[in-house]
C-alpha positions as CSV (number, residue, x, y, z in Angstrom):
1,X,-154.5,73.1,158.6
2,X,-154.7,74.4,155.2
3,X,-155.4,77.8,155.5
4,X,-156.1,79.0,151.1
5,X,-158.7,80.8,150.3
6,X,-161.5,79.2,148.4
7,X,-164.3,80.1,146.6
8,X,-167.5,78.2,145.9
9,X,-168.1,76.3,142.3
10,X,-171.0,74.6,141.6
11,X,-171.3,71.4,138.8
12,X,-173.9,68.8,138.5
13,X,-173.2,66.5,141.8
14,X,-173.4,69.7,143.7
15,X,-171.2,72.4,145.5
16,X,-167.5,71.9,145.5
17,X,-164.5,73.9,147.4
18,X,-161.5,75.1,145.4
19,X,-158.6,77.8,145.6
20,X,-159.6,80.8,145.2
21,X,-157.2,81.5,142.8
22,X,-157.4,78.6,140.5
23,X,-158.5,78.8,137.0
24,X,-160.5,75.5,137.5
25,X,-163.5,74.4,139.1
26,X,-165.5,71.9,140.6
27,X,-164.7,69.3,138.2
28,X,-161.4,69.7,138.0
29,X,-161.3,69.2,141.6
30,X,-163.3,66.1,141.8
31,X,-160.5,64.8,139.5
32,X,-157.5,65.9,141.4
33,X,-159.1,64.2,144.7
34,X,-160.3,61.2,142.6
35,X,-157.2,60.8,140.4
36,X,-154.1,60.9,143.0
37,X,-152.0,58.2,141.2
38,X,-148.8,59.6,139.1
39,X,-148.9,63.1,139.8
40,X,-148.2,63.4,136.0
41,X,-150.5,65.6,133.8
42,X,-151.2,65.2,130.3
43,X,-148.7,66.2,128.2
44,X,-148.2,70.2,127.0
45,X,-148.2,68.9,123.5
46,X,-151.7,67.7,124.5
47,X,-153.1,70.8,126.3
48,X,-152.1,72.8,123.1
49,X,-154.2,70.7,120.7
50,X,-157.0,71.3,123.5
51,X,-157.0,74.9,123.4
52,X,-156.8,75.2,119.5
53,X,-159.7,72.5,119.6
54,X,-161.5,75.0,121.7
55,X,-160.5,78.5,120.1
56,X,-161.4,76.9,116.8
57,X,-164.7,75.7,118.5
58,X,-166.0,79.1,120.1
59,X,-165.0,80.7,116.0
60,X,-167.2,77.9,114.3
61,X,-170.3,77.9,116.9
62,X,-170.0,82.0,116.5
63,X,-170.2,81.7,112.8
64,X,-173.0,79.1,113.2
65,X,-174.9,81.6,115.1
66,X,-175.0,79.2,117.8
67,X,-172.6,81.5,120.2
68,X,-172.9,85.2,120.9
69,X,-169.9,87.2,119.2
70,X,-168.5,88.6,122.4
71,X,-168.6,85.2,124.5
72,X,-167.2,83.7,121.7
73,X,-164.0,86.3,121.2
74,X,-163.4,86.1,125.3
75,X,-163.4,82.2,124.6
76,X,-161.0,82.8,121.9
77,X,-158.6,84.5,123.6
78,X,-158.7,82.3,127.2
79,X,-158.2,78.9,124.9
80,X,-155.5,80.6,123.1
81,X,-153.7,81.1,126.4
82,X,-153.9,78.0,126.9
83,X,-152.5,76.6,123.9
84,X,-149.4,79.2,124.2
85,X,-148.8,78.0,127.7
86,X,-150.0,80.7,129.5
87,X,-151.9,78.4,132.1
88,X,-150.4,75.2,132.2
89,X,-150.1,75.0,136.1
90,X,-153.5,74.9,136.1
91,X,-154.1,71.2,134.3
92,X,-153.2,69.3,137.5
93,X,-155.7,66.1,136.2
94,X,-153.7,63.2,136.6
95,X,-153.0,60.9,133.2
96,X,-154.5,57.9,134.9
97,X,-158.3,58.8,135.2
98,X,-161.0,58.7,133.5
99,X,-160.5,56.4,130.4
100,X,-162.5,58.9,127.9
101,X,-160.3,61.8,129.5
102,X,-163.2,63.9,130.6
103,X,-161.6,65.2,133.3
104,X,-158.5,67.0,131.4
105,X,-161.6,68.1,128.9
106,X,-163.9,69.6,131.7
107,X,-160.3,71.2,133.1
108,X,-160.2,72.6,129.9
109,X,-163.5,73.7,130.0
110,X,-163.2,75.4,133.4
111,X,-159.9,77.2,132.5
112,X,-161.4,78.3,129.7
113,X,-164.4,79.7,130.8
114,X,-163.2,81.4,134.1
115,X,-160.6,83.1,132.0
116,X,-163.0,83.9,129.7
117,X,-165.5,85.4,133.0
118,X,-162.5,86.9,134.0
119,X,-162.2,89.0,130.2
120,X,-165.8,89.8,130.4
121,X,-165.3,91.4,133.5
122,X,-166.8,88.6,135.7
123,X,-165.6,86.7,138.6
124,X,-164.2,83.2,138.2
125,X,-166.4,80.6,138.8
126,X,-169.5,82.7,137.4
127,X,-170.8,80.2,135.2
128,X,-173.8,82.3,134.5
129,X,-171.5,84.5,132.2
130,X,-169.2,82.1,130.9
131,X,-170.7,78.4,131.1
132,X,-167.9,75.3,130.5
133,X,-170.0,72.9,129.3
134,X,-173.1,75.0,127.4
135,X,-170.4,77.7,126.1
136,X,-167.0,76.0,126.0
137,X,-167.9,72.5,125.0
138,X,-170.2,73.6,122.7
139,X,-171.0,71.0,120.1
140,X,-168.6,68.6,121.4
141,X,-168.0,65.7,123.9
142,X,-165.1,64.4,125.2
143,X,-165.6,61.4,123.4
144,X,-164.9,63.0,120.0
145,X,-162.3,66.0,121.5
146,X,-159.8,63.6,123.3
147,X,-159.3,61.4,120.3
148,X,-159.0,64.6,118.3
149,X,-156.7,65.9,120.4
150,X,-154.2,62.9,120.5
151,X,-154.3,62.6,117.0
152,X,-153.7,66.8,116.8
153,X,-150.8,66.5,119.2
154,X,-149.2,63.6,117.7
155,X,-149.4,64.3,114.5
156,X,-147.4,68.3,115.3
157,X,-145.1,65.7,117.5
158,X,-143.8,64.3,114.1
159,X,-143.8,66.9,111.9
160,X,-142.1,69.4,114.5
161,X,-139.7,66.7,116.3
162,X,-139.5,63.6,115.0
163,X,-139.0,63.6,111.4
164,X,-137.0,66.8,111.6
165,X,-134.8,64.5,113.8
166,X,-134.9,61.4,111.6
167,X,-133.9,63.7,108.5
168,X,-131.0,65.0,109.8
169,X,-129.4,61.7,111.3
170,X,-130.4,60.4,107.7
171,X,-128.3,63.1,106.6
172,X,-125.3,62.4,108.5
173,X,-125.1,59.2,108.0
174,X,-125.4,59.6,104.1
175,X,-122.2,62.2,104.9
176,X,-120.6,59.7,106.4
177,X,-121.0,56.8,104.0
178,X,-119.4,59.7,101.8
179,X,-116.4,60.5,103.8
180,X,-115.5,56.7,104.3
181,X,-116.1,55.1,100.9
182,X,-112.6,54.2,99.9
183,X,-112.3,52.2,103.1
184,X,-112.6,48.9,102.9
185,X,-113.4,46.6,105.7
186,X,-114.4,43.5,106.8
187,X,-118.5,42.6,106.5
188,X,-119.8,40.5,109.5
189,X,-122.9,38.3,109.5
190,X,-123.6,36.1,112.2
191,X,-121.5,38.2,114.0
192,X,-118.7,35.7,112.1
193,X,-116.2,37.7,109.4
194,X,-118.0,37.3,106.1
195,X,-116.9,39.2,103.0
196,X,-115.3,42.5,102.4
197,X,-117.5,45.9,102.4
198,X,-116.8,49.5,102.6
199,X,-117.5,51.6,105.1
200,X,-119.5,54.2,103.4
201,X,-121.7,50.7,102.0
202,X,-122.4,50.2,105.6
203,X,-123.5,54.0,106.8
204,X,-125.3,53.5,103.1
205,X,-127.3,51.0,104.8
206,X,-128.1,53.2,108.0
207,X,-129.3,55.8,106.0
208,X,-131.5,53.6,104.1
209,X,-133.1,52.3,107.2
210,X,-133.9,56.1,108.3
211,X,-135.3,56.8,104.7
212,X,-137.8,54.3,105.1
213,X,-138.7,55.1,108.9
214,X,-139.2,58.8,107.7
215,X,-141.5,57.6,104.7
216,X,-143.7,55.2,107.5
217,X,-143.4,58.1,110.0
218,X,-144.5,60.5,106.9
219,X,-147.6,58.2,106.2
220,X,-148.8,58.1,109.9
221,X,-149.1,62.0,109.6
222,X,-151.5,61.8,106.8
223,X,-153.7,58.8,109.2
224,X,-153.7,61.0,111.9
225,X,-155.4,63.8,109.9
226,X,-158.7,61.8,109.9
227,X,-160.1,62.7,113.3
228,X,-163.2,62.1,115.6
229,X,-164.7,65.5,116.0
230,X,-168.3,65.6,115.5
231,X,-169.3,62.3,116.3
232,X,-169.8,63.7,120.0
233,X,-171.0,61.1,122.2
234,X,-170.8,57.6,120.6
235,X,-170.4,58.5,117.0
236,X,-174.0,59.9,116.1
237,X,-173.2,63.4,116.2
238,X,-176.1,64.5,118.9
239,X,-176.3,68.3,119.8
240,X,-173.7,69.2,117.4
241,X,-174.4,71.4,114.3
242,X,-173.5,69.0,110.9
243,X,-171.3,72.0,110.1
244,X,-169.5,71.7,113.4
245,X,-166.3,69.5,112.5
246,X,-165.6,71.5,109.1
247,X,-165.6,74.5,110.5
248,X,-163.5,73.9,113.6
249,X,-160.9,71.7,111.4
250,X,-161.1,74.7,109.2
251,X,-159.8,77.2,111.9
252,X,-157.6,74.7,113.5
253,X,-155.4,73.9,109.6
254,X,-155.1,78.5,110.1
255,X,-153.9,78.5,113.5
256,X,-151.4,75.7,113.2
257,X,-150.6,74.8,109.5
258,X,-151.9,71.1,110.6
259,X,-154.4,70.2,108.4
260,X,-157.4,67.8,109.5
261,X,-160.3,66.2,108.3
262,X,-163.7,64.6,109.6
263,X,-163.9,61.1,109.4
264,X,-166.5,59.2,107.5
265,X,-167.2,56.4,110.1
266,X,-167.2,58.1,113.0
267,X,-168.0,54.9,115.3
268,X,-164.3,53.7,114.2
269,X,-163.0,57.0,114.9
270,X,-164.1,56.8,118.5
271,X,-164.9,53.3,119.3
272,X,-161.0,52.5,118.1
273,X,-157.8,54.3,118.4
274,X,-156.4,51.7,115.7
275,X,-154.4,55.3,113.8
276,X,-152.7,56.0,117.0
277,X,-151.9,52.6,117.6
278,X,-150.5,52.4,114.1
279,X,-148.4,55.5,114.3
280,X,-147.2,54.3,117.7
281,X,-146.2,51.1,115.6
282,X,-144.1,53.5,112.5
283,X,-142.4,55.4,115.4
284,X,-141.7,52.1,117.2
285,X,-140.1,51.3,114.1
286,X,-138.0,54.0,114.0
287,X,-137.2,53.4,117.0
288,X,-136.0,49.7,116.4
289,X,-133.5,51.0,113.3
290,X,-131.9,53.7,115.6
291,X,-131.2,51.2,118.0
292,X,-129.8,48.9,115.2
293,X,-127.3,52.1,114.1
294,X,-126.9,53.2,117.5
295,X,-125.4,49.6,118.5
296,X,-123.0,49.0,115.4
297,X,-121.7,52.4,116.5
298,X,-120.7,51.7,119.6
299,X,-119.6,47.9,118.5
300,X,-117.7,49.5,115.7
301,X,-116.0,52.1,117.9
302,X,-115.3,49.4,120.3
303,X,-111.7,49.2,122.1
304,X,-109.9,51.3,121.3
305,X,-107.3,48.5,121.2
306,X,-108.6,45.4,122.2
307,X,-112.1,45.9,120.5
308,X,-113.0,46.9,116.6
309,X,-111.8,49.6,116.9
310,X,-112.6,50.4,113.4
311,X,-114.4,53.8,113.9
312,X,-113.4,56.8,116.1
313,X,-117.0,58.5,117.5
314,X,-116.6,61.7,119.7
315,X,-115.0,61.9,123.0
316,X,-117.7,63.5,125.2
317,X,-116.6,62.8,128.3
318,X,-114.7,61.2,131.4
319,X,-116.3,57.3,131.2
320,X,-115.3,55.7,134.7
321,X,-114.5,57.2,138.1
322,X,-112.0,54.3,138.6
323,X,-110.1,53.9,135.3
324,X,-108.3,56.7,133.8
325,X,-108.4,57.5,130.3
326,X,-111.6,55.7,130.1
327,X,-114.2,56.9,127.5
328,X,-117.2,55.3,126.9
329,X,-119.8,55.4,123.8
330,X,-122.1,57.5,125.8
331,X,-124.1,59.0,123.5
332,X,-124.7,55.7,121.9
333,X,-125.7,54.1,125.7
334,X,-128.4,57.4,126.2
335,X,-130.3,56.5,122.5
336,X,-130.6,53.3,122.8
337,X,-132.1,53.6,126.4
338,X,-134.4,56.2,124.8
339,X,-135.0,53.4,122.0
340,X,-136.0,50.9,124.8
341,X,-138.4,53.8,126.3
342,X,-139.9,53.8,123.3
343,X,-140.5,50.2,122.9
344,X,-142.2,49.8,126.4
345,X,-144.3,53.2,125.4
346,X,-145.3,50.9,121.9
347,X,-146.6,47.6,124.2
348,X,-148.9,50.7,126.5
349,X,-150.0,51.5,123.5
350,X,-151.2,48.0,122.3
351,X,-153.0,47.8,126.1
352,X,-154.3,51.1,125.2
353,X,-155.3,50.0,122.0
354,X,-157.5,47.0,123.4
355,X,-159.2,49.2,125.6
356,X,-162.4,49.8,123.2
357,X,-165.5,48.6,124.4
358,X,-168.5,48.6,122.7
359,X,-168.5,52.9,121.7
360,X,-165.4,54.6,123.5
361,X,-162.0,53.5,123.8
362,X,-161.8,54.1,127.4
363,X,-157.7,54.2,127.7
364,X,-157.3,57.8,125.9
365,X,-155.4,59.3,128.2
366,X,-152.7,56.4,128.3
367,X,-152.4,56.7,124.8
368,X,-151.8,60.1,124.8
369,X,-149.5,59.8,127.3
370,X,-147.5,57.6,126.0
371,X,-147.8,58.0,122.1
372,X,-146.6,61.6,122.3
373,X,-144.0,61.2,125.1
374,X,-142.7,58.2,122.7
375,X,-142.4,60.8,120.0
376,X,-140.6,64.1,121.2
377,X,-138.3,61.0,123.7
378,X,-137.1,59.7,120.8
379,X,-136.8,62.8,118.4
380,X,-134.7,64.4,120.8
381,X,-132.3,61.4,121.1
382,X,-132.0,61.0,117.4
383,X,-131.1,64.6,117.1
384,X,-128.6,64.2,119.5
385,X,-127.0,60.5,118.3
386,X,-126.7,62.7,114.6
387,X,-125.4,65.6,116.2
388,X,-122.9,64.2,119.1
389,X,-122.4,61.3,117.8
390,X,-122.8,60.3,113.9
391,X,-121.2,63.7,112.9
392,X,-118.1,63.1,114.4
393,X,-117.6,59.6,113.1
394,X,-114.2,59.2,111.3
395,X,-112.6,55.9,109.9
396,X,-109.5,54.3,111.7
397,X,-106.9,52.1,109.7
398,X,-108.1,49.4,111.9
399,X,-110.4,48.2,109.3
400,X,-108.4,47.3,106.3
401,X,-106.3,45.6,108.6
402,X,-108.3,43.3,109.8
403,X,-109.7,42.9,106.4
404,X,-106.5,41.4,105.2
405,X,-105.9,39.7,108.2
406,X,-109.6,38.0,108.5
407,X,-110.9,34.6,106.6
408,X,-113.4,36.6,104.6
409,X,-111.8,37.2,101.7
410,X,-111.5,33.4,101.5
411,X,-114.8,33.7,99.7
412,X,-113.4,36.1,96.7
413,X,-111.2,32.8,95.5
414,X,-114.2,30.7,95.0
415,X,-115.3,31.7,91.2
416,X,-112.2,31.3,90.4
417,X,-110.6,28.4,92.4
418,X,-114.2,25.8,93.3
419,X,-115.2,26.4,97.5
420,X,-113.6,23.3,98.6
421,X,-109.7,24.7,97.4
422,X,-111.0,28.1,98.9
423,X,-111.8,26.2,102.2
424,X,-108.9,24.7,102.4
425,X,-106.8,28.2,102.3
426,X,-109.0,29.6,104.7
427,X,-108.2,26.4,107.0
428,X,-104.8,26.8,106.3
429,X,-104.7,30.3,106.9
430,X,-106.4,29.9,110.5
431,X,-104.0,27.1,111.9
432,X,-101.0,28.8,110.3
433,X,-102.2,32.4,111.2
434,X,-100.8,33.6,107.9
435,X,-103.4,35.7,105.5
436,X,-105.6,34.0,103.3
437,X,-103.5,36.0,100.5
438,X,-100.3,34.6,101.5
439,X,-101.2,30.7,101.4
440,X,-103.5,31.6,97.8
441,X,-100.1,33.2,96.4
442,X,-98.7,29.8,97.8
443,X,-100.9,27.4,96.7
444,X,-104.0,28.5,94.7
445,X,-101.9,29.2,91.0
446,X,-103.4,32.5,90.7
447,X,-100.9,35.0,89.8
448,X,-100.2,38.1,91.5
449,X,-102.3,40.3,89.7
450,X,-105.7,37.9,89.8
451,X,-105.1,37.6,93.3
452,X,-105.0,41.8,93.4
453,X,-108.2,41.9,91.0
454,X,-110.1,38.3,92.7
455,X,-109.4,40.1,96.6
456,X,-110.1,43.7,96.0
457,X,-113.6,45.2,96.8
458,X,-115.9,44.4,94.5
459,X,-118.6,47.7,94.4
C-alpha cells in the first residue's frame, strides 16, 4: 500500500491526488497515469527552452501590464530553475502523449507556479496565489509554445553540439590530408583499383563533405529562428497581447544569445513542423557523410596484413576475448551505429512531420524527441571519431605499394600509347603478375623517363 503523503490539487475535471512533495499538480498527474508508455521524458534540452519560454513570458506580460510585478519576478525565478536544471525530476510526462504536448506544457506550468507559491510564501498547490494557466501560461497555448520550444532546443543543439563537433572533425581531417600529401596511393571506384590519388586528396574530400554539412547545418539554424509564438491556439493569436511574441523573443535572444523571431504565417508555423523536419533532414545529412568517412576509415585501416592496410587509426583497446592481439576499428563501429541512430531518428521525423491535421501538428512531442536526441547523438560521436579516431590517423607504406603493384596506373599510358595497347599491358600484367611498369618498359616504347613522368601522380 502506498503510504506518501498527498496533498489535494484541483484543475478543470475536478480534484486530483498527488505527492505531497511534488512540484506538479493535477495535470501533471492525469498525464503520468494516462501516459505510462516509455518511461522517457522530454528531453532536458527541451525543458530548458520551456523555462526560458516562460521566464521570458512572466518579463513581457509584466511589462505589458498584464502581470503584477511581484508574481511576475517569483515566476521569473521558479522558470529559471527550471531551465538551469534545478527541478528536472519533476517532468515525469512521458514523450508519447498528447500530440500538441500539453501535458509537458501544463507540467511546466504547475512547476512553475508552485515554486513560484512557494517564493511568495504560499503553499504548493495554492493556485489562488500563483495560477498555471491564468499566470504562467499567460498569453500563450501550447500550440504555439511546443513548436517554439523544439525549434529553441534544436536550434542551441546545433550551435552548442553539433556544428562545434562537425568543425573540429572538419578540422582534423583537413590536418590529415596535410600530413599525408606526398603519399601516393591507389584510388578505387567501384570498389575496383582505378587511378592513382594521394592520400591527403582523399581526407581533402572528407573534409569537403563536413564543410558543406556545416554550411546546411548552419542554414537550418537561421530556419529554426522563425518560430510559432503568438499564434496561440490555431494561429489567430486569441487572448494574447500583439506585443506578446516580440517581447518574449526579446528576453529570450538576452538570456540565451539565441536569437528568434515571430513568424509571418503563423498557420504554417503551427499547422506544419516542415523547419524541424528540414533540419532533421541537414543533420541527417551529416549524418550520412560521417558514415561515409567513418567507413573508408575502418576499410582503409583494414588488416593489418591481410586487408588495406593502408592507414594506421588508434589502438583503443583489446578487440576479441578469443583472439589475441586482436584490435578492432572501434571507434569507427560506435559512429557509424550512432549514424544509423540518426537515420531511424530522420524517418520519426518524416511520420512526425505528416502528423498535421487541419491546425496542429499533433506529433510534437516525437519530433522533439527525436530531432534533438538525433542532434547531441550524433555531435557527441563526431567529436569523438575526430578526437579518438581521425587524429591519430597516420599513413602506412602499404599504399604506394600497392599502387605500383595494382592495374591502375594502366590508365596513365593511355594519352600517350591509345587504350587498346594500355589494355593489353594491364592484361598482361594480371596473368603474368608483373607491374604494369615492368611489361610498359617491355613493350610500350616509352623510355624510362616518360614512363617516370606518364606514372607519377598527376596533382
Amino acid at each position: 500500500m502506498d503510504e506518501t503523503p498527498r496533498r489535494t490539487e484541483r484543475d478543470s475535471m475536478g480534484d486530483v491526488e498527488v505527492p505531497a512533495d511534488a512540484l506538479w499538480g493535477a495535470s501533471t498527474a492525469r498525464a503520468i497515469d494516462n501516459f505510462s508508455v516509455s518511461g522517457t521524458p522530454l528531453p532536458r534540452r527541451f525543458l530548458r527552452a520551456l523555462g526560458w519560454l516562460k521566464l521570458a513570458a512572466a518579463g513581457a506580460n509584466r511589462d505589458l501590464g498584464l502581470l503584477d510585478p511581484q508574481l511576475a519576478a517569483a515566476i521569473e525565478q521558479a522558470a529559471r530553475e527550471v531551465a538551469s536544471g534545478v527541478h528536472d525530476g519533476q517532468f515525469p510526462v512521458d514523450v508519447f502523449q498528447t500530440g500538441s504536448g500539453t501535458s509537458t506544457n501544463m507540467n511546466a506550468n504547475e512547476v512553475i507556479a508552485n515554486r513560484a507559491a512557494e517564493l511568495l510564501g504560499s503553499l504548493r498547490g495554492a493556485r489562488d496565489v500563483v495560477h498555471p494557466n491564468d499566470h504562467v501560461n499567460l498569453g500563450q497555448s501550447s500550440n504555439d509554445v511546443v513548436p517554439t520550444a523544439l525549434h529553441l532546443a534544436a536550434s542551441g543543439a546545433l550551435r552548442e553540439v553539433l556544428i562545434p563537433a562537425v568543425l573540429r572533425l572538419e578540422a582534423e581531417l583537413r590536418a590529415r590530408s596535410l600530413d599525408t600529401w606526398d603519399v601516393v596511393k591507389t584510388g578505387r571506384t567501384h570498389l575496383q583499383d582505378a587511378t592513382p590519388i594521394r592520400l591527403g586528396q582523399v581526407f581533402l574530400g572528407h573534409a569537403g563533405q563536413m564543410e558543406r554539412a556545416r554550411r546546411r547545418l548552419e542554414a537550418a539554424v537561421h530556419d529554426l529562428a522563425e518560430v510559432a509564438l503568438g499564434g496561440t491556439a490555431v494561429g489567430t493569436g486569441i487572448n494574447t497581447h500583439p506585443e506578446f511574441a516580440r517581447r518574449t523573443l526579446a528576453v529570450v535572444a538576452h538570456e540565451t544569445g539565441i536569437e528568434l523571431r515571430e513568424t509571418d504565417n503563423h498557420f504554417q508555423a503551427q499547422s506544419a513542423i516542415d523547419t524541424s523536419l528540414s533540419a532533421s533532414a541537414a543533420v541527417r545529412g551529416a549524418a550520412v557523410a560521417v558514415r561515409k568517412i567513418a567507413d573508408d576509415v575502418r576499410w582503409l585501416a583494414s588488416g593489418p596484413r591481410a586487408g588495406l592496410g593502408e592507414i594506421e587509426i588508434p589502438a583503443m583497446q583489446p578487440g576479441s576475448s578469443i583472439m589475441p592481439g586482436k584490435v578492432n576499428p572501434v571507434i569507427a563501429e560506435s559512429t557509424l551505429q550512432a549514424c544509423a541512430h540518426v537515420l531511424a531518428a530522420d524517418a520519426a521525423m518524416v511520420h512526425a512531420a505528416c502528423g498535421g491535421n487541419f491546425e496542429l501538428n499533433t506529433m510534437l512531442p516525437l519530433a522533439a524527441h527525436h530531432l534533438i536526441g538525433a542532434i547531441e547523438i550524433l555531435g557527441a560521436a563526431i567529436d569523438n571519431f575526430a578526437v579518438r579516431c581521425v587524429a591519430g590517423i597516420r599513413a602506412t607504406s602499404r599504399g604506394p605499394e600497392l599502387l605500383e603493384r595494382g592495374l591502375g596506373l594502366a590508365t596513365a599510358l593511355v594519352p600517350a600509347i591509345g587504350y587498346d595497347r594500355a589494355a593489353a599491358i594491364a592484361h598482361e600484367a594480371m596473368r603474368s603478375g608483373r607491374t604494369i611498369r615492368e611489361v610498359a618498359r617491355e613493350t610500350s616504347g616509352l623510355t624510362e623517363e616518360e614512363l617516370r613522368r606518364l606514372l607519377g601522380v598527376k596533382s
